[in-house]
C-alpha positions, -999 to +999 in steps of 0.1 A: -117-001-544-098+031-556-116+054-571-102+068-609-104+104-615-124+105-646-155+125-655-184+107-651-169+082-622-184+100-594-218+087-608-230+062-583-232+022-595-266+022-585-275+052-615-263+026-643-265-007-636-299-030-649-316-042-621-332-069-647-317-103-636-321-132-659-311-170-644-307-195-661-299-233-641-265-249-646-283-275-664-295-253-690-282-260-728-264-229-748-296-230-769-317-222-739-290-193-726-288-182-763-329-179-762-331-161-728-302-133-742-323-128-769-356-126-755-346-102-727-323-084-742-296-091-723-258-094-729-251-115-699-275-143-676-268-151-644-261-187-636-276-203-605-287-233-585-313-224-555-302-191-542-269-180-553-253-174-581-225-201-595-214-181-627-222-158-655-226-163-693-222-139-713-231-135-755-192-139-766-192-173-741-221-185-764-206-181-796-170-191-787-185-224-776-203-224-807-172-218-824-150-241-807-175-266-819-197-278-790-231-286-795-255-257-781-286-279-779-264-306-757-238-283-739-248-268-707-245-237-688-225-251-658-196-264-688-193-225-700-201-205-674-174-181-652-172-191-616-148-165-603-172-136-604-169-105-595-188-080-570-196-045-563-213-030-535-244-008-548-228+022-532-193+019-553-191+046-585-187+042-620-147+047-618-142+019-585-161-005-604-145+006-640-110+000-626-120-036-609-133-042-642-098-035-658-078-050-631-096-086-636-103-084-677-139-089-668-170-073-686-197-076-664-194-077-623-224-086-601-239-056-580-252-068-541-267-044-516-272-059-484-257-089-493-287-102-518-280-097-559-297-067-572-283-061-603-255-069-631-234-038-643-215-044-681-186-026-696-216-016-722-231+009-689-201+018-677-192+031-709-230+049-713-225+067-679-191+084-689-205+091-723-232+110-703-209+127-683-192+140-714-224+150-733-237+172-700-206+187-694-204+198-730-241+211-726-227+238-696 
């Protein structure tokens, strides 16, 4: 990845990203992904059947299947969910990951270290870590 020149994209991935992971099976329903965002918190679960991940859902995926009309409580994971997903090492910065995250018009990219998932990084962090670049450099 090439690295942006930005404040605050030095900051190593593995600073930002939540290491809290929430699965759901492909043969989850939207109600079930919809209870698991809310319950943990999250604005994205990972999708999976046995070890590795087969997608991602995120909150808009939710409610734009809601909106196009589908039924949450008979609509499952595996019909929504993102297959093409994307990685990052744990080692990679805020700004290699930022500009992946721009180059594919994705929101959330899957973090691996050693090959195993160990985290999910959003736009939402990404966005916190140069916010806390500004704030300490405004502190000096």
């Amino acid at each position: 990845m090439e690295e942006m020149e930005m404040g605050g994209g030095h900051t190593p991935i593995a600073e930002v990203f939540a290491d809290e992971i929430v699965f759901v099976g492909p043969d989850a329903t939207l109600s079930e992904v919809a209870r698991e965002l809310s319950e943990a918190n999250v604005g994205v679960v990972v999708v999976r059947d046995g070890a590795k991940p087969s997608g991602v859902i995120s909150e808009r995926d939710v409610v734009h299947a809601v909106a196009e009309g589908r039924d949450p409580t008979v609509t499952r994971a595996a019909e929504v969910a993102h297959s093409e997903l994307l990685w990052c090492d744990v080692t990679s910065t805020v700004a290699e990951v930022t500009g992946e995250m721009m180059e594919h018009y994705v929101r959330h990219v899957l973090v691996e270290q050693d090959g195993a998932l160990v985290g999910v990084v959003s736009a939402r962090d990404l966005l916190g870590a140069y916010a806390a670049e500004d704030v300490f450099m405004e502190e000096e």
